[in-house]
Structures are given as C-alpha cells and as structure tokens.
N, C-alpha and C positions, 0 to 999 in steps of 0.2 A: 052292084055295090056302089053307092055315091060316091063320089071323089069330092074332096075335101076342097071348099074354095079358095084361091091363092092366097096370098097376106096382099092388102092392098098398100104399095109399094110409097114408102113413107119421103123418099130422099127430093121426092119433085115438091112434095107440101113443104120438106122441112127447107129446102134450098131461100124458098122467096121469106118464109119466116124468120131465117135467120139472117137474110138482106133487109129485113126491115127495121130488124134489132139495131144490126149496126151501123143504119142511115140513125137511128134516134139516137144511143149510145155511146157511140166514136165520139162524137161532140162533145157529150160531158164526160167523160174519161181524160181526154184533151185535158178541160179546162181543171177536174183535177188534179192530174198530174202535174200543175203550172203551179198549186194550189195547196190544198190539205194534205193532196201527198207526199209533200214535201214537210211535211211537219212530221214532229214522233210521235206525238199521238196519233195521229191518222194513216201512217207510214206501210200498216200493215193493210191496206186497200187491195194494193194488185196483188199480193199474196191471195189474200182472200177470192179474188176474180180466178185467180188461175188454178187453187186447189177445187174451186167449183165447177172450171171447165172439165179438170181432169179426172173427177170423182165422175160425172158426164159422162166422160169418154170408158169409163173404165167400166159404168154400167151401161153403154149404150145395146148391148146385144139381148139384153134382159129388156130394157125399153123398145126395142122395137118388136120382143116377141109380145109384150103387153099391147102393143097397137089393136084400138078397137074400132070397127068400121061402123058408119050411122050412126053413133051415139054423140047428141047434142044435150046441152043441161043449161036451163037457166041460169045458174051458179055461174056458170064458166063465163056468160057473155055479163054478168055482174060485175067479176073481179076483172075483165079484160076492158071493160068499160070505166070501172074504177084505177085501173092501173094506167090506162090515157091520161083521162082526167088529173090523176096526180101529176104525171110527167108534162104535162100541157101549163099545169098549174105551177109548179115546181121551177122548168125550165124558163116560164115568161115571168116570174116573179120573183127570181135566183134563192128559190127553196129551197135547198139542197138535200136537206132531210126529204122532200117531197120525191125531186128529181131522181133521186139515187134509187129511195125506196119503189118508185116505182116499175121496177123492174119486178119486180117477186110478185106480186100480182098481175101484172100484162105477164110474164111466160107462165105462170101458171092455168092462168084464164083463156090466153091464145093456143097451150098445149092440151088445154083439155078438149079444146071445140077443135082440132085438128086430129089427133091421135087420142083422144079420149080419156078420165081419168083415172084407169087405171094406169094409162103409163103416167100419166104425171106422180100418181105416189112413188113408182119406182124410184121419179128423179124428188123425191122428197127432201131430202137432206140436203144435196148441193143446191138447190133452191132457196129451203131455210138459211143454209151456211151462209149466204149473201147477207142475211140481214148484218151481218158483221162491218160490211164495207157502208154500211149507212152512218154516216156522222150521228154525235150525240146529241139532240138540245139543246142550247145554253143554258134553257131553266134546268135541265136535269145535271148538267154538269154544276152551274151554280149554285143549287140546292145540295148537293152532295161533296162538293172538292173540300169545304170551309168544314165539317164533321170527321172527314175523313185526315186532312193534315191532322186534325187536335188526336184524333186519337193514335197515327201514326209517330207523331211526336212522344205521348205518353208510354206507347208501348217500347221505344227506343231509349228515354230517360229513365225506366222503372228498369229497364233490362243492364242498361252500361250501368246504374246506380247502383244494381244491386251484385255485380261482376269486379267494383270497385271503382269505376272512374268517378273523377269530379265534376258530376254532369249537374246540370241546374235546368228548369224549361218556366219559361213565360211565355203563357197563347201558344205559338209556334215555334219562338225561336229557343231553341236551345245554346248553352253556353258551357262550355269544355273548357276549362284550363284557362288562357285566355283568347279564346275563339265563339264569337257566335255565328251561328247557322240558323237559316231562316229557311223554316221548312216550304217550299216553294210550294205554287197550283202543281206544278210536274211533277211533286214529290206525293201528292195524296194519291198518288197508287189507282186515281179512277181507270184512265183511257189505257192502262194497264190494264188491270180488271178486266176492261173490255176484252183486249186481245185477246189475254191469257185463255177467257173463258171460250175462245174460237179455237183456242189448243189446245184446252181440254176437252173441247166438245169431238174435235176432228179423233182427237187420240181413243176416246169411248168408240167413235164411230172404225175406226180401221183396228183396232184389238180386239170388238164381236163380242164379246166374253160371253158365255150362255146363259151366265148366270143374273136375272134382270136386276138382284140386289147390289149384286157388283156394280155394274153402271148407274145403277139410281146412287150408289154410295158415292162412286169417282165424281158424277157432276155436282153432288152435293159438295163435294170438298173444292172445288174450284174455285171459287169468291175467296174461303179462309187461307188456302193456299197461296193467289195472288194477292192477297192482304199482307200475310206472313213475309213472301218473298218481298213487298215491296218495302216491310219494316227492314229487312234484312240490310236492304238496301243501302235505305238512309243509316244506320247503325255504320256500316263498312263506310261509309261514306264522311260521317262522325268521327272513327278512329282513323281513319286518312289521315283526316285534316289534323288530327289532334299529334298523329305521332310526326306526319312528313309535310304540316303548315297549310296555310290555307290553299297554298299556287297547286301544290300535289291534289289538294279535297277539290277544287274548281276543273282541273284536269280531268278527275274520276269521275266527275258531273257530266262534261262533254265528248268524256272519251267511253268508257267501259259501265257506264251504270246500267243500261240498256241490255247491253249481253250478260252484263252480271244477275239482272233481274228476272231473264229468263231462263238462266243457266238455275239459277236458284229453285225457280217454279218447275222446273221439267224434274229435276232431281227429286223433289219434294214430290211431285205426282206419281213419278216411278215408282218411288218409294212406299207411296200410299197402297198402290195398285198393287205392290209386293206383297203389304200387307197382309191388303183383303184376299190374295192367292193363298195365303195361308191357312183361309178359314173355307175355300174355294176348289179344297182337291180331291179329285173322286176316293170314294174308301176302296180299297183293297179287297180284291174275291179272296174270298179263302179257297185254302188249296181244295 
C-alpha cells in the first residue's frame, strides 16, 4: 500500500517571506503612524492591520493544510511583479495609495508561488480586508465630500424642521435659533463610510450566516447605514449646540462624535441583522 507523501514543511518558506515583508513594511508603517494615523479619518489603519493578522492566525491550520507542492502560475509572478513595482513606485515617489496598496498584491502573488493558490484563497479575506488601510484619493474624496455635506445637511434640516425646531440651511450651513453651524469636510460622513463599511464587512464575515441573501442584504445596507448614523450625528450635534450653546456643540465635535457615530451604526446594523433573522429561521418539524 503507498504511503502517503509528507506535507512539505511550509515554516522555512514562510520564515524569510515574512522577513522580507517586514524589511519593506516596518518603514512605511513608521512613517504612518507619524502621519495619517494620527488623523480620524485615517485612524482606523492599525486596527485594520491587526484584525487581518489575527483573522491569519485564526485560519492558519486550514492554510497550511491547503499548501500545494510544484505548483507555479503565471498570474502569481504578474501580481508579485506588480505588487513591487507599485511599492518601488509608491515608496520613491511618496504614493501612499501606491505604497500601502501594494501589499495585497506582493502577498498575494509571493503566497501563491510559495504555498500555491489554493492556500492563498483560504487567506482571501484578511487579504482583501487590507484594502481598508489604503488611504483614499484626493480626487475621490474631492469629488464626493462637497455631495455628501449638502445632502447630510438636508436630511438634518428636513428632519429637526419637521420635529419642530427653528432650523433654516443655506449650502451647508445650517442656522438654529441664533447659532450657525457649518457642516464641515469631517462631517460628510465619507472616511466614515469607509470604516464603517470595514465593520460591516468584518461583522458579515465572523456571524457566517448560511443564508447568502442574509449577507448580500447586511453589505448592501452598510453605505445607507453609515449615511444614516453620520446624519445622526450632525442632528445630536445641532440640538447640543442649540439647547447647551455653542462651547457644549464644539466639545461634542472634539470629544464624543466619533463613538457616538459608531455606537449609532453598530446598533443600526444589529438591528438590521435582527431583522433579516426574522425572515431567516428554520420552520418547524411537525410532530
């Protein structure tokens, strides 16, 4: 009877692989941390690094039983040739979109030509999850921040107007009582949006749900939800200022908007998810 060939032993390939990562990477991790990750927008960076080491680690037994021996593919030495290239480009040119994103391509492309692609789907998702930690464009922020105030603004004066306050809005700025508020770039809810939608994609991915309409529903509702929660926002942020002055609404700006915003979205997605469990649950054997 044959005996079955050993697994060829993954931890000597993966050792100098992952010394290479972090002679390229340490560097610009550095220089963000000094940088955009000091900012709120961008804040949610090393979160994002570290639920993707640890989603990693949590599948790494399933990865190394997918290790495939001899199998080499074009593709792999494309996207690991292109994943250089951007980081080479990125890093000498202070790209940052370039530098950052080019990780998801080099370990994609270097894990497939080492351990083969089937293990790399295994690590499919904390892979993708990275794209999270890549800054946004300026044109795509630019293009998007100036739509999004106006209509943040409108849905915040149509809502206190029609609850009773004496709310007024020109363009952006809204005007309560005798206070105006100028709906800021921080307040159009974009690099929000971003997050959020990294916490709702994480929350699809660890609740499984069997049901594929379930999940296609929950990621669908992510953008409306962090829309919602970020009108939410500005509205509590509105009636601050209006009932406890402007120094109280400036306070709630620097202090609690942040965990207000995503206390708001996490509720609101629970809530969704409850929902759709409602429409979600197995029928009953009869006796």
């Amino acid at each position: 009877m044959p005996v079955a060939a050993a697994p060829r032993p993954w931890l000597p390939v993966a050792v100098p692989l992952l010394a290479a990562l972090l002679l390229l990477y340490v560097p610009t991790f550095i220089d963000l941390s000094k940088t955009i990750w000091k900012s709120e927008e961008q804040g949610h960076g090393p979160l994002i690094l570290a639920v993707s080491i640890w989603i990693f680690w949590q599948k790494r037994d399933e990865f190394v039983a997918a290790i495939q021996d001899g199998v080499r593919s074009m593709s792999a030495w494309v996207l690991l040739v292109l994943g250089l290239l951007l980081y080479v480009l990125g890093r000498s040119q202070q790209i940052i979109l370039f530098e950052v994103g080019s990780q998801i391509p080099l370990l994609a492309g270097g894990g497939a030509i080492l351990f083969g692609w089937r293990a790399v789907r295994v690590m499919a998702f904390p892979l993708l999850f990275l794209v999270f930690m890549v800054p946004l464009p300026a044109a795509v922020i630019d293009s998007l921040t100036g739509p999004l105030k106006r209509t943040v603004s409108v849905v915040a004066e149509t809502i206190l107007y029609e609850v009773g306050y004496p709310i007024a809005r020109s363009g952006v700025v809204l005007t309560i009582g005798q206070y105006q508020l100028l709906v800021a770039d921080a307040c159009s809810g974009l690099n929000s949006m971003f997050s959020l939608s990294a916490l709702g994609l994480l929350y699809v991915y660890l609740m499984k749900h069997s049901k594929p309409w379930r999940n296609v529903a929950i990621i669908a509702s992510i953008l409306p939800i962090a829309f919602l929660a970020n009108a939410v926002r500005v509205m509590i942020l509105v009636l601050v200022t209006y009932h406890f002055g402007d120094e109280a609404g400036q306070g709630f700006v620097h202090g609690a908007a942040g965990m207000v915003l995503f206390l708001i979205a996490l509720v609101l997605l629970f809530s969704f998810d409850g929902l759709l469990g409602l429409f979600d649950r197995k029928p009953r054997k009869s006796a």
